[in-house]
N, C-alpha and C positions, 0 to 999 in steps of 0.2 A: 305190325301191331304196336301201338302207344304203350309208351313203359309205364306202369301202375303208379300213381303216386302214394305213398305209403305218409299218411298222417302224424304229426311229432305232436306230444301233448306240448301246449303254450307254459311254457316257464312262471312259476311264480314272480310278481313283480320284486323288484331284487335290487341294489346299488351295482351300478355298475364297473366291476373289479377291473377286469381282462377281457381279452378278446373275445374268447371261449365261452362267455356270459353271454354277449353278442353275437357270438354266431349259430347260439340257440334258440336266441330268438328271431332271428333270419330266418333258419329253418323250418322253425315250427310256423311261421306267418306265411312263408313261400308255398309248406304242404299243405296247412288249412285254409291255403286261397285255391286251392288244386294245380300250383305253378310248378312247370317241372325249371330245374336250374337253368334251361334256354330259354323259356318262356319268361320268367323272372329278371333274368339278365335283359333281354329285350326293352321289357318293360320298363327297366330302371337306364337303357340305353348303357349298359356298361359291358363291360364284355364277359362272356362266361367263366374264363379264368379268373375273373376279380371277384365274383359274383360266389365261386367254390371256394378262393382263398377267404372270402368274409367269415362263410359258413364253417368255414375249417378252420380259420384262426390261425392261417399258412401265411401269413405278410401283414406289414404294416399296410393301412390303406387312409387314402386320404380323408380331415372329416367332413368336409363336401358332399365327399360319396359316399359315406355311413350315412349324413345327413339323409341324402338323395335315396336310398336305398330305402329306409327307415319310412320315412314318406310316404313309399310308392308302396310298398308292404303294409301300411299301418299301424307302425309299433311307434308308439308315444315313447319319445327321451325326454324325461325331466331332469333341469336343474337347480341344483341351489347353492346358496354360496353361505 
């Protein structure tokens, strides 16, 4: 049987501090696409262990693949200088 995926409410838009800001919103965009974290990894071509460290805020990762990630999820990074 397919594991349920359990829904994260989408974070208020927010500046972005640390990691832990970002990997709630990974989260919340990976459960309200209905992706479970292999499906999401897939999708983003990256591998599942980088894909839970995002979500978890468990390693530096590169910004290529935040970039990449972000994209393929749909969560808009704005900057300004």
């Amino acid at each position: 049987m397919a594991k349920k995926i359990v829904k994260a409410n989408i974070p208020e838009p927010q500046i972005l501090l640390n990691q832990k800001i970002l990997g709630e919103f990974v989260h919340a965009a990976r459960t309200n696409n209905n992706l479970t974290v292999q499906d999401a990894a897939a999708l983003c071509n990256i591998s599942i262990n980088t894909m839970n460290n995002i979500e978890n805020a468990k390693a530096d990762i590169k910004l290529s693949t935040v970039i990449k990630v972000c994209s393929m999820l749909g969560i808009t990074i704005r900057i300004e200088a």
